[in-house]
N, C-alpha and C positions, 0 to 999 in steps of 0.2 A: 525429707529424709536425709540424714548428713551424709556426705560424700565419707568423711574421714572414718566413719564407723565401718561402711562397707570396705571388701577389699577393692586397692586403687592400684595402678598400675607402675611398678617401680620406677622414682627417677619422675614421675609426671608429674605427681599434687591431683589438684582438682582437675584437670583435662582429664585423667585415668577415668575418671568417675562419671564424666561426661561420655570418653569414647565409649565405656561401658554401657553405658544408656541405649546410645545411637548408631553399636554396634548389631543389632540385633535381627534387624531386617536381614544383613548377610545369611544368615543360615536356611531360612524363605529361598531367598533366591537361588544359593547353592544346590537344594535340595530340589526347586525347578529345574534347575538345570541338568541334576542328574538323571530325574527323572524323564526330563525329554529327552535324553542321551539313550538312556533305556528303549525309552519308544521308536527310536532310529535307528539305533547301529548294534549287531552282534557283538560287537567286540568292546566290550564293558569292562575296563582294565582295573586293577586292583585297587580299593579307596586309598587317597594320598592318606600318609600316617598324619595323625594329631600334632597340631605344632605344641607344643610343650609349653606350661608358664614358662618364664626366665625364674630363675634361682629366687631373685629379689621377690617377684611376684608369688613364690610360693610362700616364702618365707610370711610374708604378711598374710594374704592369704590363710595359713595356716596355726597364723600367730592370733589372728583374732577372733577364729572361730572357736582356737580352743577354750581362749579367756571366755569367751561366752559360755561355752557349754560349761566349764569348770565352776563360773559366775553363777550358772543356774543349778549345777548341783550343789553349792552352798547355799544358794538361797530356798533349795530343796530341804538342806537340813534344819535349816532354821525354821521352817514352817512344820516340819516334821516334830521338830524339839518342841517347839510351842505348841504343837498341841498335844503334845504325850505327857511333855513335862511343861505344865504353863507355868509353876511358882518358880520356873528358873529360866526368868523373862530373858537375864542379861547374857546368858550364853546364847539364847537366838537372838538378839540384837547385834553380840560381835557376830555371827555366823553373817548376821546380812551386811553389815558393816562391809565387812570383808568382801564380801561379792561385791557389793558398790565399787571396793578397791581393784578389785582384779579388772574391771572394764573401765576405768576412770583413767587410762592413759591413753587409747586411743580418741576416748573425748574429747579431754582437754588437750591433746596433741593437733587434734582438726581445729580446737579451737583459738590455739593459739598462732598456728596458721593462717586461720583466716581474718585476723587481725592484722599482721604481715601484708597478709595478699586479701583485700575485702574484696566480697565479690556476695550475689544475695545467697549462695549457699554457702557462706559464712554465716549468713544470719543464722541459719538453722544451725549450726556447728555452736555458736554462740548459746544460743535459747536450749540448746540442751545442757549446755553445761553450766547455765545457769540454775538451771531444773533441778539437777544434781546437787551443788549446791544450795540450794535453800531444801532440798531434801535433807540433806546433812545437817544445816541446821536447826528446822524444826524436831528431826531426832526420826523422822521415817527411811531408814534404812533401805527395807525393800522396797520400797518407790524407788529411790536412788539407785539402788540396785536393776531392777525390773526395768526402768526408762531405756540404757542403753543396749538392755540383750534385746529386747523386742526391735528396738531400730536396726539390730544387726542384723537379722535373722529377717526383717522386713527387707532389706537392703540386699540381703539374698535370695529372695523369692523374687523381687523386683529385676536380679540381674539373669534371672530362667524363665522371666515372662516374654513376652512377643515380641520386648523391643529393648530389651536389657542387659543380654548374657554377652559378655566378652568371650563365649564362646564362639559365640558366632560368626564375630569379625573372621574370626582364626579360621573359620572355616570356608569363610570364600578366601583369607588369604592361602591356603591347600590351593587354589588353583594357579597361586602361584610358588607353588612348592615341588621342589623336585628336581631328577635328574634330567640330562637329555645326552646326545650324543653329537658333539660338535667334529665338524671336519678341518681339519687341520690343512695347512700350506702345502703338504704332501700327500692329500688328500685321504689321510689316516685319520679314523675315528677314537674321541677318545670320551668318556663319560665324565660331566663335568655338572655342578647343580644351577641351578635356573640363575641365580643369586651372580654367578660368574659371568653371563653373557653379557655381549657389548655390540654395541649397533656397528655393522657390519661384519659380525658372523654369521658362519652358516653352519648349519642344522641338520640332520636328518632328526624327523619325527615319522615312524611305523604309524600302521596302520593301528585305532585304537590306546592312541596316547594324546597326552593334550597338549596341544602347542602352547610353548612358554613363553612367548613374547611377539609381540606386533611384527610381522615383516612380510615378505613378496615371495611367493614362491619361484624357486628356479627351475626344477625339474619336477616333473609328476602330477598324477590325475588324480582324484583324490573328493568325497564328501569331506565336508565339513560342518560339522552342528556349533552354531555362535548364538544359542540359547541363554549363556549366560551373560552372553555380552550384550547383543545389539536385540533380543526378543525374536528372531526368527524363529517360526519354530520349525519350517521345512529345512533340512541339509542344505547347503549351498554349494554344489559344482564349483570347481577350483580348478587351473590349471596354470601353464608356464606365467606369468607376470602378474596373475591373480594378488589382490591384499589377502592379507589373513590377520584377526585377533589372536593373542594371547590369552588365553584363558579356554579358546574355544577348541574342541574333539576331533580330532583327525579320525573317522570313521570308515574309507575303504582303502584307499594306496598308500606305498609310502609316501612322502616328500622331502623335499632339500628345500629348505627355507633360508631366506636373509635375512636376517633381525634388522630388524629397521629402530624400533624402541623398544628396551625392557626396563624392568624393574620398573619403579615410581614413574618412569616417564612412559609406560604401557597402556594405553585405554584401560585394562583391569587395573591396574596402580592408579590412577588417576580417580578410579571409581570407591577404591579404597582410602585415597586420601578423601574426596570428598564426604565421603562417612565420618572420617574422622574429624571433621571438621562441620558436621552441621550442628551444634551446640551454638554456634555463631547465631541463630536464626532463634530473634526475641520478637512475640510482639510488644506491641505498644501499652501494656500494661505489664509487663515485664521489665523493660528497660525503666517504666515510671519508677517501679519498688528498686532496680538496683540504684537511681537517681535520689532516692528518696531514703534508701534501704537504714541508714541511722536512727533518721526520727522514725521509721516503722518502729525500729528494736526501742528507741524509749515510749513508742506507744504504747507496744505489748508491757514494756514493763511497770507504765502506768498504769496501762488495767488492771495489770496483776497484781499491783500494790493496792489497787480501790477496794477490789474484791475482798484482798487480805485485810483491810480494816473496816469494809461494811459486813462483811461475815464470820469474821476470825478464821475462815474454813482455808488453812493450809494445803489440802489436800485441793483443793478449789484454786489455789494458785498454781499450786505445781503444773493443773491443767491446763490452766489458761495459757503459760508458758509452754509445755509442749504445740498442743493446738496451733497456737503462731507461727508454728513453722510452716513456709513458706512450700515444703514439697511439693507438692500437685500442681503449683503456679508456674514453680521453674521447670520443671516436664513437659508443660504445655507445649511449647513451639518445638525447644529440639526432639523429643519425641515424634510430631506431626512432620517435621524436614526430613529424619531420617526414613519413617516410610514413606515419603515423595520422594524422596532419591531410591531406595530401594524399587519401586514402582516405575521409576524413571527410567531405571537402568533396567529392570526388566523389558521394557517398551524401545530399547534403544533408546532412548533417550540422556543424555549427559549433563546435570546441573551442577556449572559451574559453580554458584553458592546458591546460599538457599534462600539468601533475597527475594526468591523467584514468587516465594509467600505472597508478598504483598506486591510482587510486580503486574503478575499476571489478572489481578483484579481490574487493574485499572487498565486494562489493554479492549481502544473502541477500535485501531485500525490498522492495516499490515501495509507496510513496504516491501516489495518482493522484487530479487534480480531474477532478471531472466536465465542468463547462459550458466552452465551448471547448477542452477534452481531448479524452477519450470521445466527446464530442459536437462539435457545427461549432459551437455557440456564436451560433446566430440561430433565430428561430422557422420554421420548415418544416410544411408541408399532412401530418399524418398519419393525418387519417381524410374521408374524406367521406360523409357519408349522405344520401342524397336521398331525398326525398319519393315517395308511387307517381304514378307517370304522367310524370316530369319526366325530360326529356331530358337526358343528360349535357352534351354538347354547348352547350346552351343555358344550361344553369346556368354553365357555365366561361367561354365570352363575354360573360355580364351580369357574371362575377364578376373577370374580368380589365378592364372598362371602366368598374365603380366603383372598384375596385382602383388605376386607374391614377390616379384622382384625388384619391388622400390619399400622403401620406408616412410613414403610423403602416407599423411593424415589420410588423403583421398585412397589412396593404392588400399593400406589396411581397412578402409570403409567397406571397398568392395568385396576384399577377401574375407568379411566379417561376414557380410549380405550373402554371398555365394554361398559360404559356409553353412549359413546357417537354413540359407534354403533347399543346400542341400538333405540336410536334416528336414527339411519337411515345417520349418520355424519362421520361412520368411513371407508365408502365403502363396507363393509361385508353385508348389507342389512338382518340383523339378527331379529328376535322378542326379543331381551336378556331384562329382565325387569329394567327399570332404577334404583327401589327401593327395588334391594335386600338386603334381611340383613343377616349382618356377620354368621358366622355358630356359634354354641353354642362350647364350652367349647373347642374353635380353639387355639395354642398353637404357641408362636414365637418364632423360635429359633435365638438367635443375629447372624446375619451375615450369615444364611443359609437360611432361608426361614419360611414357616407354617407347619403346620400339624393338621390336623382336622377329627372329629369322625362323618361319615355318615351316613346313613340307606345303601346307597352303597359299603359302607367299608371305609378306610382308603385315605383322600384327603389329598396332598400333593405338594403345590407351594415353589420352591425352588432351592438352586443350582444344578448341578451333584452332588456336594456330598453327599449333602442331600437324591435327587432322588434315590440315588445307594443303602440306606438303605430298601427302600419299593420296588424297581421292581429290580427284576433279572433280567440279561444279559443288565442291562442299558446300549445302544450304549453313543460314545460321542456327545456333543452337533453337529450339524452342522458349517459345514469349514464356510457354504455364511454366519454365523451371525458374523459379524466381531466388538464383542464387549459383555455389559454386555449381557447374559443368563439367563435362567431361563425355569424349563420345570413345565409339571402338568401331574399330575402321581391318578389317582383312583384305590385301590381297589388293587394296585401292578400292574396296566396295563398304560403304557407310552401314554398321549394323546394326548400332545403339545409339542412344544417348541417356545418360544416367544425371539424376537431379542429385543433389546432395543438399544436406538440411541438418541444422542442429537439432534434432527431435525430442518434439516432447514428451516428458515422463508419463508413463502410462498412467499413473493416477492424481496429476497434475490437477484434473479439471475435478473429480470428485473431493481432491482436499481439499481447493477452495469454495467450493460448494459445503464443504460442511464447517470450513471457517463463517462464513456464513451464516450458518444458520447456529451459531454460539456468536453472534454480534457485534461482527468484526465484518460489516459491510459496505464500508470505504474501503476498498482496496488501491494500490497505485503497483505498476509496474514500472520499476525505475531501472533504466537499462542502458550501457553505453552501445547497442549495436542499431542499424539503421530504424528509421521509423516504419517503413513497411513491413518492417520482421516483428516486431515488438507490436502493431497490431494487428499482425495474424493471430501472435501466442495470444495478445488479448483477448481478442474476438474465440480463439479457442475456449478461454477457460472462464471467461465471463466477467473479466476485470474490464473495469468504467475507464481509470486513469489509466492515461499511458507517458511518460517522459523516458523520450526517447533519446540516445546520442548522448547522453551524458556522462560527463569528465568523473573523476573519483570527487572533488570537490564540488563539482555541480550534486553531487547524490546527497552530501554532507550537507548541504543548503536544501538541498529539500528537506530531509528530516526534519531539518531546525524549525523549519516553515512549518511544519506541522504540528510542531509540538508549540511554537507561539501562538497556533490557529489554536490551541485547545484539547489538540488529538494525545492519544497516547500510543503511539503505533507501535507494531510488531516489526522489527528488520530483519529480513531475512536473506541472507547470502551466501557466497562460496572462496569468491575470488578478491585477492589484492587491490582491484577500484571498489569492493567495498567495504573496505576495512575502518576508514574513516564516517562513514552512517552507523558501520555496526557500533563503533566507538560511541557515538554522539545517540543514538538511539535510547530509549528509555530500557527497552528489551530486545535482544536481540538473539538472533538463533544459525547458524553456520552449517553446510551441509559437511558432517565431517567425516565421508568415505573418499572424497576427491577433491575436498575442500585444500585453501593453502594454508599452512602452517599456522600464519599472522591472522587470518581469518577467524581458523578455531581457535586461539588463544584467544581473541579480541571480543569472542560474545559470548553472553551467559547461559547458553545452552549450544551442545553439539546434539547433533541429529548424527547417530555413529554408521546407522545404516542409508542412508539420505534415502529414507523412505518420505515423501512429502505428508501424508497419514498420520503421522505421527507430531506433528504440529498442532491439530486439532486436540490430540490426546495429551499435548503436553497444555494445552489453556483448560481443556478439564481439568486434568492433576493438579493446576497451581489455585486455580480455583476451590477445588475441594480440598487441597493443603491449608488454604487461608479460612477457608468455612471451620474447618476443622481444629486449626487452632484454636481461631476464638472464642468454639465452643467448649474448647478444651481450657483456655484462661480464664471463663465466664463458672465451667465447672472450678477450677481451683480455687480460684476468690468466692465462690456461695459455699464450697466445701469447708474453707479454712473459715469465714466468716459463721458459718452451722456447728463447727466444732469450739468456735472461741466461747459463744455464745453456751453450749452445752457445758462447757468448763467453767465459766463464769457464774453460771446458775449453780453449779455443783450438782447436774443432776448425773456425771460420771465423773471418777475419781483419775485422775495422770494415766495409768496402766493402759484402761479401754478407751483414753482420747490418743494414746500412742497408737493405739490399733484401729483406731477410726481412723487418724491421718494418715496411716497406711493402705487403708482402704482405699482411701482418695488418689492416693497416688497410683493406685493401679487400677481406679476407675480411667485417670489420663490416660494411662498407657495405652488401657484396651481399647478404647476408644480411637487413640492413632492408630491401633494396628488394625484396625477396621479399613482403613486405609491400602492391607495389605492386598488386600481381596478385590480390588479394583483389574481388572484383565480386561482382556479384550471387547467382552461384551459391554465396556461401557463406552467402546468407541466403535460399536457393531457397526452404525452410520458409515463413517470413514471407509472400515477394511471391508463392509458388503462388496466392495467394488473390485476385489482382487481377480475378479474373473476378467479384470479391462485388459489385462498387461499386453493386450494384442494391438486393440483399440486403438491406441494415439500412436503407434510405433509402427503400425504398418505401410505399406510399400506399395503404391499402386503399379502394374506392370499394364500395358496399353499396348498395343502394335500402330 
């Protein structure tokens, strides 16, 4: 179906006609998202207004639907005339004439275009205005006529089907429309639209409005639904240093936000540009016809000159030339991309391009880092031993009120641990109060620990070494803490000792288990931290390989090594030593809620929620993206090949081989948007396991 027939996007050409294709999926998800907004939160704020065509976009738009219609009511009368009045043939021949004339500039306008600019929906641009024509000259009027309204009017039905309407776009870009109320240097508020913000403003966003841009919240407590963005579909608690997406619902408090990224650089912009950019994704009998795309066009015009002189039947060419168009062939892949990506980003998931088609077929095995992978990537409370006689209780209130008064990684461990055991979350079932305050005139010493003046005596969070200045006969730490230390000493009496551990992610051991079982049973854990860390997480999660200690360039030689063995592996990471594997990797996938900057730029997939779950789901999707293509290029080539053949034979005349090819083209469509309906139960395996989140992250407490 021509691009130039349909309306295209002013100022684009053929890209219009494409984002319009592979715009469609947004309105799916938009409307997910509303509806899970619905299912969470009261305060359901008024739908963002409709973004408007541009001027240019009406204008055509408006220009060519009317030629159509005006085109079909002369070809109304002419059929009208001819049969009321049939001995006055020549008044309905100019009546159809004329219509032919009225839609014959948007034709030959595409077609002479895509001469300019070749590309294979030129060819179709082309074969219709060749149709035209040799319509013209055999003297069939309404054929000539009739070819281009029916492509027009197909082309609009095509752009309201599942995966077509440039409405759509527009409508998940609404989530990035609108006002907000930015704070000013004198800390004055003033209402300003999304469009204007800049990385390193701040925000207030109420309760019931939608955060406009990527950034950290400064003050306030607050749900947040990021439905549209990362697929959660529970609220996420938010509080002082929390991330937050742009695009996702502030549901109960206010907040003061720091834009960190807006506009095109926003995880929603990003997901917006990738839509508009999955046209890019051909298979391989796509790229063959755009490679080949010329002698196609004198193929068809050979056949259709044989026809015309083994049958004489004119009306049998005119077919065989539309029929050859190529529609349903070129729809196949960016169709099938953009509900991968639309599905992707439902699942949190982020496809960089949409190579991802043919990437994820060939993936037999994973590379995986450990530290912010496997693991959360910050020090966590994993053992506590206390002393005989010592209260739990009390040890956790001294140790969250020296805690509170340093900034070292270990201090906020504990004050996390305490916290949250307060809440009744860390398994210790303790009363510890969640808002205690730092001790008075508490003292940090760099790289040893606290020390603080009680009504008890002398408190003291800290190394051994530290410890050994306030309590006599200090034993050593414990053999089972196999890593950072730290004990808590009152008063010169030894009370605790607390293990600390990079922990790992609660569903850590069930994703690769169900990596696993989709055929990716070489695993290797490549990690630059000691060998005995890297295999405990092995031994944890059931990975065979372990390479330990290794440099950012020692990672990059392994990849290599694997891919010269024959492998196609999966890389997956977060941090800066693995920026060079994820480079060199065939595929690769970046944790991108804590990931570094270079990381997520450098691989072809962000994981936006670093749920590890969703790894699994993204080798299903690319899988069923590639299945689906091919069926969908396998359908355009027997479709186009069943229609030339119908033309050829003249067992149907140009008119109902336009409408057959139309057919076809929305047989591809629906077929990817089949696509669209892929949710969670197709990765039940994976997310059955949401009940772990305790599992691998708990805390043994021991006396």
């Amino acid at each position: 179906m021509s691009a130039s027939i349909g309306p295209v996007r002013g100022g684009e050409g053929r890209e219009g006609h494409a984002n319009a294709e592979h715009a469609g999926h947004s309105h799916a998800e938009h409307s997910h998202a509303e509806h899970t907004h619905a299912a969470h939160s009261p305060h359901r704020p008024a739908s963002a207004p409709s973004i408007p065509l541009s001027a240019s976009e009406q204008r055509t738009v408006t220009r060519q639907i009317a030629l159509a219609l005006l085109a079909g009511g002369l070809l109304i009368l002419s059929t009208a005339w001819h049969a009321f009045a049939p001995a006055d043939e020549a008044l309905s021949q100019v009546l159809a004439g004329l219509a032919s004339l009225v839609v014959a500039g948007p034709v030959f306008a595409g077609a002479w275009h895509s001469l300019k600019s070749p590309s294979l929906h030129g060819v179709t641009d082309r074969l219709i205005a060749l149709a035209m024509l040799a319509a013209w000259a055999v003297g069939d009027m309404a054929t000539a006529a009739l070819l281009p309204i029916v492509m027009t009017f197909g082309h609009a039905l095509e752009e309201r089907s599942v995966l077509g309407s440039q409405e759509a776009i527009r409508a998940l870009g609404r989530l990035t429309s609108g006002k907000v109320r930015r704070v000013g240097a004198d800390g004055s508020l003033e209402e300003v639209p999304y469009e204007a913000l800049q990385a390193g403003d701040r925000i207030e966003v109420a309760a019931g409005e939608r955060i406009p841009a990527d950034g950290v919240v400064l003050h306030g407590q607050s749900s947040v639904d990021n439905a549209a963005i990362t697929g959660e579909s529970v609220p996420l608690d938010v509080d002082t240093g929390a991330a937050v997406f742009g695009g996702a619902m502030n549901l109960d408090g206010p907040l003061r936000i720091e834009v960190l990224h807006a506009g095109k650089q926003s995880t929603l912009g990003k997901i917006i540009e990738l839509m508009q950019r999955a046209e890019q994704a051909k298979p391989p009998i796509t790229q063959m016809l755009e490679r080949y795309m010329g002698g196609y066009l004198c193929l068809v015009l050979l056949i259709a000159a044989i026809v015309w002189f083994t049958s004489a039947n004119a009306s049998a060419m005119l077919a065989v030339i539309v029929a050859a168009c190529p529609c349903a062939l070129v729809l196949a892949a960016p169709s099938t991309a953009i509900a991968g990506i639309a599905v992707g980003a439902r699942h949190g998931i982020l496809f960089r391009s949409a190579a991802f088609l043919d990437k994820f077929a060939q993936i037999d095995s994973l590379v995986i880092d450990k530290t912010g992978t496997l693991t959360y990537g910050e020090l966590r409370v994993e053992r506590v031993l206390l002393q005989e006689g010592v209260d739990t209780a009390q040890v956790l209130e001294l140790a969250v009120r020296l805690g509170g008064s340093s900034a070292h990684p270990v201090s906020r461990a504990l004050v996390r641990y305490a916290t949250e055991a307060g809440r009744g979350g860390g398994g210790v079932g303790v009363g510890v109060g969640v808002g205690e305050t730092p001790l008075e005139h508490a003292r940090e010493l760099r790289g040893l620990g606290v020390v603080a003046d009680t009504v008890d005596g002398v408190a003291v969070l800290g190394r051994h070494g530290l410890l050994s200045d306030y309590v006599q006969d200090l034993p050593e730490p414990p053999r089972e803490i196999d890593g950072p230390c730290v004990g808590l000493a009152l008063n010169g009496r030894l009370l605790a000792w607390f293990g600390f551990a990079d922990a790992l992610r609660a569903e850590a051991k069930h994703a690769l288990e169900d990596l696993r079982a989709l055929g990716l049973t070489r695993q290797t854990l490549l990690t630059g931290d000691r060998a005995a860390v890297a295999r405990k997480v092995a031994a944890q999660t059931g990975i065979e390989i372990v390479v330990a200690e290794a440099l950012p360039h020692d990672k990059l030689d392994y990849v290599v090594q694997e891919m010269a063995q024959g492998y196609h592996p999966l890389v997956v990471g977060d941090g800066l030593n693995d920026v060079l594997a994820i480079k060199a990797g065939p595929t690769s996938v970046a944790m991108g809620e804590r990931g570094i900057d270079i990381a997520v730029a450098s691989a072809d997939v962000v994981l936006l929620g670093d749920d590890l779950r969703r790894i699994a789901t993204c080798v299903r999707l690319g899988r069923r993206c590639l299945q689906t293509a091919t069926i969908n290029a396998a359908i355009g080539l027997a479709w186009t090949v069943a229609v030339i053949v119908l033309a050829a034979t003249g067992t149907l005349g140009a008119v109902w081989i336009a409408l057959l090819h139309n057919l076809g083209t929305f047989i591809v469509i629906a077929n990817a948007g089949r696509l669209l309906r892929m949710d969670e139960d197709s990765d039940s395996a994976g997310l059955a396991h949401a009940g772990v989140a305790q599992e691998s992250g708990s805390t043994s407490v021991s006396a």
